[in-house]
C-alpha positions as CSV (number, residue, x, y, z in Angstrom):
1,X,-1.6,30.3,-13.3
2,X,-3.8,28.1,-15.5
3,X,-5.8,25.3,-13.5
4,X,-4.1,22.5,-15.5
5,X,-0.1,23.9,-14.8
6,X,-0.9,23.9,-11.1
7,X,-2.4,20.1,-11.2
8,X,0.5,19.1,-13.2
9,X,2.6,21.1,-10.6
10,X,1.7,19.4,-7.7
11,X,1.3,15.6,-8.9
12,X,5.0,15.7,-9.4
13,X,5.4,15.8,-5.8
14,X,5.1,12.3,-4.1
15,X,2.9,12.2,-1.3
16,X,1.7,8.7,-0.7
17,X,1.0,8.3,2.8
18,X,2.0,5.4,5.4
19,X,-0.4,4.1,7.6
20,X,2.7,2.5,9.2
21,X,4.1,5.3,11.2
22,X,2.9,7.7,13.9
23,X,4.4,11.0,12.3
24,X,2.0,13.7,11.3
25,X,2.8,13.9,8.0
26,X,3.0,10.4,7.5
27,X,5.6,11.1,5.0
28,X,8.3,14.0,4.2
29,X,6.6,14.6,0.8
30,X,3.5,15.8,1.9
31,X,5.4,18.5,4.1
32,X,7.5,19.5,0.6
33,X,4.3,20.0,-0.6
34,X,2.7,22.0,2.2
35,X,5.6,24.8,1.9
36,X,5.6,24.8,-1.3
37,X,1.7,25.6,-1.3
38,X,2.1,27.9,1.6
39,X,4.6,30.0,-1.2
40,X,2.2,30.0,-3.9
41,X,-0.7,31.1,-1.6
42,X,1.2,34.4,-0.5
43,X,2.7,35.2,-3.8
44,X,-1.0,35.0,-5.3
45,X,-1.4,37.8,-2.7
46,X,-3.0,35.3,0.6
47,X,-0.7,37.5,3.4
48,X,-1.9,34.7,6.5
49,X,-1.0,31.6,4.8
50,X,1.3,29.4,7.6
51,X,2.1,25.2,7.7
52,X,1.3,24.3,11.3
53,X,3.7,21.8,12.9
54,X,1.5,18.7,11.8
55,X,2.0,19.6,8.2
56,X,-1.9,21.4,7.7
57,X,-1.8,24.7,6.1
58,X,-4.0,27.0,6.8
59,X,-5.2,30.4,4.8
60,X,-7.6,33.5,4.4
61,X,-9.3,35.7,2.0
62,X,-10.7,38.4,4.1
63,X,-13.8,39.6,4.0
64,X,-14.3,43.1,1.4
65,X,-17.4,44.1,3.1
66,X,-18.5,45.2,6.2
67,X,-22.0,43.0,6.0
68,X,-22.1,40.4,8.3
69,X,-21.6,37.1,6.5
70,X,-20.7,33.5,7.5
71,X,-17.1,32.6,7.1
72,X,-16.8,29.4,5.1
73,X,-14.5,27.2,4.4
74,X,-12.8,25.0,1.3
75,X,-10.7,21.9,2.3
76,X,-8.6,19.3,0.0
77,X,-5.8,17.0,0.9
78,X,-2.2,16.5,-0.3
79,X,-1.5,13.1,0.2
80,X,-2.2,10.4,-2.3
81,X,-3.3,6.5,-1.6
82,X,-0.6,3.6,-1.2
83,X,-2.6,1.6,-3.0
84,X,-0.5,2.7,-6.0
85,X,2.2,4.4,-6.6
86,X,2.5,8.1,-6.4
87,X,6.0,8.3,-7.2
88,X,7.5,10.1,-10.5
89,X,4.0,10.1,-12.4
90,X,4.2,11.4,-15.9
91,X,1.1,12.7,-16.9
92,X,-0.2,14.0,-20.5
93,X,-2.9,15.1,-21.7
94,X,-5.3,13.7,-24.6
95,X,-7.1,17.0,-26.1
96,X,-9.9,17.1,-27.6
97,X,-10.5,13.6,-26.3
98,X,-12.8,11.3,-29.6
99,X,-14.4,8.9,-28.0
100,X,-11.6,6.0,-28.3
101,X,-9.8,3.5,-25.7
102,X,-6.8,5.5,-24.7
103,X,-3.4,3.3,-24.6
104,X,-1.8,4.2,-21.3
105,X,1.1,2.1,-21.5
106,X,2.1,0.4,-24.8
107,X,4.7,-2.3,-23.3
108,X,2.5,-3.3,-20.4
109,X,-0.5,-3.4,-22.2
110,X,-2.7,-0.7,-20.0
111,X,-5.1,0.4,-21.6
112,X,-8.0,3.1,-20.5
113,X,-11.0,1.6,-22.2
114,X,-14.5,2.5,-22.8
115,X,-16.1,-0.9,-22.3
116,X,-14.5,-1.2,-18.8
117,X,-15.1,2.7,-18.1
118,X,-17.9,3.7,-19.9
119,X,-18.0,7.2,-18.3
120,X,-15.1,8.0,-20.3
121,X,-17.8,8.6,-23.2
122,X,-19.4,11.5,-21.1
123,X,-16.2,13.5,-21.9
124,X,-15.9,13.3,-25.6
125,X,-14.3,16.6,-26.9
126,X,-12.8,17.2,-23.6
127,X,-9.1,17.4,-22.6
128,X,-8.1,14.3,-20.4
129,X,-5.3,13.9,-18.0
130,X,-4.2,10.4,-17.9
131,X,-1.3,9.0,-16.1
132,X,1.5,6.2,-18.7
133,X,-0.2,3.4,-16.4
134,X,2.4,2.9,-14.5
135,X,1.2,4.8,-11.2
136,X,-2.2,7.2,-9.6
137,X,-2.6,10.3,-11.1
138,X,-3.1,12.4,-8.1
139,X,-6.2,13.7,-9.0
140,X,-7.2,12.7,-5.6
141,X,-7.0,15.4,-4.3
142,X,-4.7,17.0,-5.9
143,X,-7.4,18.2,-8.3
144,X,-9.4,19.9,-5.0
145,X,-5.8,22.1,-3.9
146,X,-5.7,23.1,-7.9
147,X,-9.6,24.3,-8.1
148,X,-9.3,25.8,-4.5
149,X,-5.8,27.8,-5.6
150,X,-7.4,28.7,-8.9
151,X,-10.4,29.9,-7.1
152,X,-9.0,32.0,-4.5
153,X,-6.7,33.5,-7.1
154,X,-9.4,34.5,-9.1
155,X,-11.2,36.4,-6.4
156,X,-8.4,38.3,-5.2
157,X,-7.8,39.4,-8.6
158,X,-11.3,40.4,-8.7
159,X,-12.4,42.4,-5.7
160,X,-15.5,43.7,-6.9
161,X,-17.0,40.0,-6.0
162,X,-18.3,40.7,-2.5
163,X,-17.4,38.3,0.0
164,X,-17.1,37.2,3.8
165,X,-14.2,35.9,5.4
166,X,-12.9,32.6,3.6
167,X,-10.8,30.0,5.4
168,X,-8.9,27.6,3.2
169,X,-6.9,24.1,4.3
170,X,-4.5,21.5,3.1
171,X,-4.6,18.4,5.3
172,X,-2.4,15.3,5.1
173,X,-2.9,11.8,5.6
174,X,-6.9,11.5,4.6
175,X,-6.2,8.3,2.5
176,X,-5.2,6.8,6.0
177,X,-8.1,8.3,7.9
178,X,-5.5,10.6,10.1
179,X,-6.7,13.5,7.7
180,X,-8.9,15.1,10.7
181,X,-7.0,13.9,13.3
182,X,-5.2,17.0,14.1
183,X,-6.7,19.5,12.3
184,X,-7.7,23.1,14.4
185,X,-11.7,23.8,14.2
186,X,-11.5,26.5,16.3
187,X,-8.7,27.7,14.6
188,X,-10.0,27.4,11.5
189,X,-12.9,29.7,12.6
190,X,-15.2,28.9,9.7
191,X,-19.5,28.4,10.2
192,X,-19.1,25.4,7.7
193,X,-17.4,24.4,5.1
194,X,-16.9,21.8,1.8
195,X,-14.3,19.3,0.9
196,X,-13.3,19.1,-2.6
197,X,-12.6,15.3,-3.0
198,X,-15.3,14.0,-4.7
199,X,-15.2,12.3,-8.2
200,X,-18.0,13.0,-11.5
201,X,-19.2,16.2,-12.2
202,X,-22.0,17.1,-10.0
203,X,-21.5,15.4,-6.7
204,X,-22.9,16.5,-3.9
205,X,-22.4,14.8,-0.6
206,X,-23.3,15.0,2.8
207,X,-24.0,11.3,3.4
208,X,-20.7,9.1,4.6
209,X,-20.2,5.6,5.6
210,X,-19.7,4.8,9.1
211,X,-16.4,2.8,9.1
212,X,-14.3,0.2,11.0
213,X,-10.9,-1.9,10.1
214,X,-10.6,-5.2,11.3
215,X,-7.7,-7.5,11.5
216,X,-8.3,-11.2,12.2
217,X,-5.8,-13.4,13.1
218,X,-5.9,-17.2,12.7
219,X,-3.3,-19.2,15.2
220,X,-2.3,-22.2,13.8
221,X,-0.4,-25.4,14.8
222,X,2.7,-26.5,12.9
223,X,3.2,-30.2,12.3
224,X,5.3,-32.4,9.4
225,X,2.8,-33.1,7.0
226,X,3.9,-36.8,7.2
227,X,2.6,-36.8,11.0
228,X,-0.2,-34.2,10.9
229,X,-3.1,-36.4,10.7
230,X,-5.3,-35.0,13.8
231,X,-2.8,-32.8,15.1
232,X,-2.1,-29.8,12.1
233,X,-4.3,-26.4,12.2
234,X,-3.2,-25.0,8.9
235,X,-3.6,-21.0,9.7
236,X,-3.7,-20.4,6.1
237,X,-6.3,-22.7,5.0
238,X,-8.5,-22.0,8.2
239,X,-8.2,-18.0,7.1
240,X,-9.4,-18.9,4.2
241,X,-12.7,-20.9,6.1
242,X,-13.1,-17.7,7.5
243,X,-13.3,-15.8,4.6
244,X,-15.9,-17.9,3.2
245,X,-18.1,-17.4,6.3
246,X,-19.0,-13.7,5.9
247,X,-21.6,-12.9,3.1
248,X,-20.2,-13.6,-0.2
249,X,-22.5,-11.0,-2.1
250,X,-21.7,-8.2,0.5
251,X,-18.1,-7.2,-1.0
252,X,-17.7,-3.9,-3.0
253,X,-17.6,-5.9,-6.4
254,X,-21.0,-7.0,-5.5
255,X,-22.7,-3.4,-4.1
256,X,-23.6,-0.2,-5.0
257,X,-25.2,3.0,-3.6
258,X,-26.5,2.3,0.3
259,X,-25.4,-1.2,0.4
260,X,-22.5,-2.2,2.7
261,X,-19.7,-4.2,2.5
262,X,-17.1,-6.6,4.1
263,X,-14.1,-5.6,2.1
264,X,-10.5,-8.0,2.4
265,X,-7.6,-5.8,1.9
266,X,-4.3,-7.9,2.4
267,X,-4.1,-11.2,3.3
268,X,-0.7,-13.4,4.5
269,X,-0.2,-16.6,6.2
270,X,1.5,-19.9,6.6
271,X,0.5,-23.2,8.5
272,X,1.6,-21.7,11.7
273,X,0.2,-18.3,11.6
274,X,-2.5,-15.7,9.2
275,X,-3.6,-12.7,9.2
276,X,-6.5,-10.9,7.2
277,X,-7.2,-7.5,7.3
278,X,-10.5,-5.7,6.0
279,X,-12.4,-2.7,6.1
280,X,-15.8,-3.1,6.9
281,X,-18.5,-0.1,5.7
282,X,-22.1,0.2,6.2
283,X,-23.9,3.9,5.7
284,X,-26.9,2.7,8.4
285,X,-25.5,2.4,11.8
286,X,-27.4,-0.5,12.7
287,X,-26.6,-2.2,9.6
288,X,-23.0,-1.1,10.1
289,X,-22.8,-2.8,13.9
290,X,-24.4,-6.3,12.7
291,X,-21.3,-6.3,10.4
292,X,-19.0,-6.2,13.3
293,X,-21.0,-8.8,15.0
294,X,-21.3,-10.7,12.3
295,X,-17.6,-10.6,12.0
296,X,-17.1,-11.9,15.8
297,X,-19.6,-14.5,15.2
298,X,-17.7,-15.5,12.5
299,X,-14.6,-15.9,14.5
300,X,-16.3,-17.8,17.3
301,X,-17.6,-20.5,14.9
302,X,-14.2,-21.0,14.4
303,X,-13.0,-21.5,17.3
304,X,-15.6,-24.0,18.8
305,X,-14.7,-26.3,15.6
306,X,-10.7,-25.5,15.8
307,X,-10.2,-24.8,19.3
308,X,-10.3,-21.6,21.7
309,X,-7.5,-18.8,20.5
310,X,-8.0,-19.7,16.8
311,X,-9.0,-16.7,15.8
312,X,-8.3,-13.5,17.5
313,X,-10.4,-10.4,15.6
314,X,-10.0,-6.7,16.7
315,X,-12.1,-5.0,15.3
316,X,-11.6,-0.6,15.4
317,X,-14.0,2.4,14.6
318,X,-12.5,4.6,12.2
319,X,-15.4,7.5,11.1
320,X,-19.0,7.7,11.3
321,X,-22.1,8.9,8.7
322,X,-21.9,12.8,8.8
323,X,-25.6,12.9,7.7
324,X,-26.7,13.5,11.2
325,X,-24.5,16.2,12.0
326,X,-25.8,17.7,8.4
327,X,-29.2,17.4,8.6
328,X,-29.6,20.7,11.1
329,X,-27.5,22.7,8.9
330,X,-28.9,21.4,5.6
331,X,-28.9,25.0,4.0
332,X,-25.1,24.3,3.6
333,X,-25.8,21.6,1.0
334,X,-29.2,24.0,-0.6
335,X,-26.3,26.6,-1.3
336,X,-24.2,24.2,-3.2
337,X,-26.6,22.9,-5.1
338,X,-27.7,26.6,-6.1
339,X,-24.3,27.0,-6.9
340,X,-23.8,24.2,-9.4
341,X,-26.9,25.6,-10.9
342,X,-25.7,28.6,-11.4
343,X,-22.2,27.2,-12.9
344,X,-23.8,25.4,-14.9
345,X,-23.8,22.1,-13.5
346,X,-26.5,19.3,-12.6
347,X,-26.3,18.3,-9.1
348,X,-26.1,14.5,-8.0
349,X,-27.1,14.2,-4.3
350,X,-25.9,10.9,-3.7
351,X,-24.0,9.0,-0.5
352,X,-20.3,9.0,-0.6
353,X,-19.0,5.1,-0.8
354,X,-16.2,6.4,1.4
355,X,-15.2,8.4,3.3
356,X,-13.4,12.2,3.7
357,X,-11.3,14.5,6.0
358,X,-15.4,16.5,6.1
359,X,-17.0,13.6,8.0
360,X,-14.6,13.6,11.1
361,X,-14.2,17.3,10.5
362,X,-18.2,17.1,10.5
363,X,-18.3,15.5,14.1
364,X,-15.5,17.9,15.5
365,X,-18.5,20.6,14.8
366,X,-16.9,21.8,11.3
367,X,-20.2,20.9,9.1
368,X,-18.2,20.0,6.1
369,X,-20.0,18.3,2.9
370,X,-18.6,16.9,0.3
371,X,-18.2,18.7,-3.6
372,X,-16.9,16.7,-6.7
373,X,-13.2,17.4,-8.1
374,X,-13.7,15.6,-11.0
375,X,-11.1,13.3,-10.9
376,X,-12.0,9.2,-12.1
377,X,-10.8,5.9,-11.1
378,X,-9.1,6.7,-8.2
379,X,-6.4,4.7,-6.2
380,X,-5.1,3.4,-10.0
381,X,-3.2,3.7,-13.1
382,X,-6.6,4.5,-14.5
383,X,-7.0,7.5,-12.8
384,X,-7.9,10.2,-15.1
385,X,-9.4,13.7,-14.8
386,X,-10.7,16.0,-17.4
387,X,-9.8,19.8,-17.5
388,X,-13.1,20.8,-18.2
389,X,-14.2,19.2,-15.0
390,X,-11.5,20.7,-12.8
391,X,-12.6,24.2,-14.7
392,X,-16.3,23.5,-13.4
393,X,-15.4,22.7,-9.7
394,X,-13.7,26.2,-9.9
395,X,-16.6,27.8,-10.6
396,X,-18.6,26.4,-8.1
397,X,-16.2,27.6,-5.5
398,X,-16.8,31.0,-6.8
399,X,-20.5,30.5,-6.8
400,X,-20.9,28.9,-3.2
401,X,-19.3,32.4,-2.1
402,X,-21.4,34.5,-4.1
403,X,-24.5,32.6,-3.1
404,X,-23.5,32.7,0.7
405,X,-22.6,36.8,0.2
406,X,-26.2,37.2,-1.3
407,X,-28.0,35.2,1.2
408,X,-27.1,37.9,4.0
409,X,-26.9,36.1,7.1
C-alpha cells in the first residue's frame, strides 16, 4: 500500500484524547485504531503483532541473520491533540504544490498562507496534504504509524536487506502525556529506539523540555456591587493580577529554541471563584525549577495584598530533558544522522519545544530519540504534511536498520 493511502486511512479514524478520564485509551477511537493496525501489520506478513489491554500494540520483524545485532525499535502514536478537532477530517491533496496561499476553507475564510507560513515555500513542486480548515490533519502522528507501516512492509518484501530483530509500537494518549505511562520496556526488548513525531525534514532530537502543569486557583469573595466597597475580592480580576505578574516576554509567542516559557492554557472565572491553568517548560533544569518558584512566589504576593487562601497553586511534574539519559548512548543519534545522509536528507540537531512518548520512554531505560515525520502546524486546521516528506522519513527507517546491521555490534 502506498504511503499516502495508509495516512489517509488512518486520519479518518478519530482519536483525540481526553485528559479527563482515567481509562487507558483515553478514548474508544484510539482502540478502533489499534485493531485495525494490529490487522494490517499481520496481513503485511508481521505474524507477533498483538494490542495489549491498555490499547499499545506491539510488533516484530525478526532478525534474517544469525550476526549478533542490537534490536531497535520504531515508535509513533495514534491519538491526536484536543486542541482541535480530530473528528470527520477531509483531507486532499494539492499536487504539484506552486508556490501560492492555499484556500482551506472558502466560507470561513481559512486560508494556508505563505506570509504567515513561510515554510510552505520549501515544498514548491511537492504534493501537500491539507485538511478543509475545519479540523487537525492527523499528521501528528499519524504520519510516524504510516512511514513505520510503509517501512516494515518494504523490508519484509525485501529479505535480502540484512537485519536484526526490529520491535515496533503504537502508543495512545502522548498528546496527554499518558503516552509512556503504561507502555512494556522490558517487553518491548529493544537496545534503543526512535520516535517518529517530529515535524520538518531533517529533525533530529534527543534534547526535550523538562515539564510541569500548573493550575492556580484564585478564591474570591462575592459581594453586590452596590455594597462592595472594601469588602469584594473579584477572583476574576485578581487572576488576571496574577497573570501579569509572571514574565511577560517568557510566553511561547515570545521564545524560541532553549528559551522557556510560562504558557496559559484555559482560563475561567467569576467574582467568586477562577482558575488558570498553564504549562510551564524550561529545557535547563535549573532554569525549569525557578519557573515553578517563580510561580509560587507569584501566588504568595498575592495573598499578602488579598489575604491568605487567595490563591491556591499546585503545581505537577509531567516529563523531564532526555538529554542526560542520551548522552551515554549518543551513537544512537550518530546512526541517524548517518542515515539521513544516506537518504538523502540534511540533519537538524536541534531541541524538541515539547515533548514525546521517547523522553519518559528514555527515563524508563528505552533510549529513544526523536526523528522528524514531516508533518507542519500541528494541533490546527493548518496542519499540513507533504508526501515527499513522509516518503523521506521512510527511507530513513530503512537506513537506521541498514546502518545498525553494518555497524556489527
Amino acid at each position: 500500500m502506498a504511503i499516502t493511502d495508509r495516512f489517509l486511512r488512518y486520519i479518518k479514524f478519530e482519536t483525540t484524547s481526553d485528559e479527563h478520564t482515567d481509562q487507558c485509551p483515553s478514548t474508544n477511537g484510539q482502540n478502533i485504531l489499534a485493531e485495525a493496525l494490529k490487522t494490517e501489520l499481520i496481513e503485511i506478513g508481521v505474524t507477533d503483532a498483538e494490542v495489549s489491554k491498555d490499547g499499545y500494540v506491539y510488533a516484530t520483524i525478526e532478525s534474517n541473520t544469525d550476526e549478533n545485532i542490537p534490536t531497535i525499535g520504531f515508535i509513533a502514536h495514534m491519538d491526536t491533540s484536543p486542541d482541535a478537532s480530530g473528528k470527520d477530517v477531509k483531507a486532499r491533496i494539492v499536487s504539484n504544490y506552486d508556490g501560492s496561499d492555499i484556500t482551506l476553507n472558502k466560507e470561513k475564510n481559512i486560508t494556508l498562507g505563505t506570509k504567515d507560513f513561510p515554510e510552505l515555500l520549501k515544498h514548491k513542486g511537492e504534493d501537500i496534504i491539507v485538511t478543509d480548515g475545519t479540523t487537525l490533519l492527523g499528521a501528528d502522528d499519524k504520519a510516524g504509524i504510516a512511514e513505520i507501516m510503509t517501512a516494515a512492509e518494504y523490508l519484509i518484501k525485501h529479505d535480502e536487506i540484512k537485519h536484526g530483530r526490529i520491535r515496533i509500537a503504537f502508543t495512545p494518549d502522548e498528546e496527554i502525556g499518558r503516552g509512556a505511562d503504561k507502555f512494556d520496556v522490558q517487553k518491548f526488548g529493544a537496545d534503543w529506539a526512535y520516535t517518529m513525531d517530529g515535524g520538518e525534514v531533517g529533525e533530529l532530537e534527543f534534547e526535550n523540555f523538562n515539564a510541569a502543569k500548573a493550575k492556580v486557583t484564585i478564591n474570591g469573595r462575592n459581594i453586590h456591587p452596590g455594597e462592595a466597597k472594601g469588602k469584594m475580592k473579584n477572583a476574576s480580576l485578581i487572576a488576571m493580577e496574577f497573570a501579569g505578574m509572571l514574565p511577560q516576554n517568557e510566553t511561547p509567542a515570545c521564545t524560541e529554541g532553549y528559551e522557556g516559557f510560562f504558557h496559559l492554557t484555559k482560563t475561567e472565572g467569576t467574582v467568586e471563584h477562577a482558575e488558570l491553568q498553564y504549562i510551564i517548560r524550561d529545557h535547563s533544569r535549573e532554569k525549569f525549577e525557578q519557573k515553578k518558584k517563580t510561580m509560587t512566589e507569584c501566588a504568595e504576593a498575592i495573598n499578602r495584598k488579598h489575604g491568605e487562601g487567595t490563591a491556591v497553586t499546585d503545581i505537577e511534574d509531567q516529563y523531564y530533558n532526555m538529554r542526560q539519559e542520551i548522552e551515554p548512548v549518543m551513537h544512537i543519534v550518530e546512526i541517524a544522522q548517518k542515515a539521513m545522509e544516506k537518504a538523502g536528507v540534511k540533519p537538524k540537531v536541534q531541541p524538541i519545544r515539547g515533548g514525546t512518548d521517547g523522553a519518559q520512554l528514555s527515563f524508563m531505560g528505552l533510549p529513544c530519540p526523536n526523528i522528524f515525520a514531516g508533518g507542519m502546524n500541528f494541533h490546527g486546521v493548518h496542519e499540513y504534511v507533504p508526501v515527499q516528506s513522509m516518503e523521506k522519513a521512510t527511507n530513513v527507517i530503512i537506513e537506521i536498520i541498514k546502518e545498525v546491521y553494518n555497524r556489527k555490534a
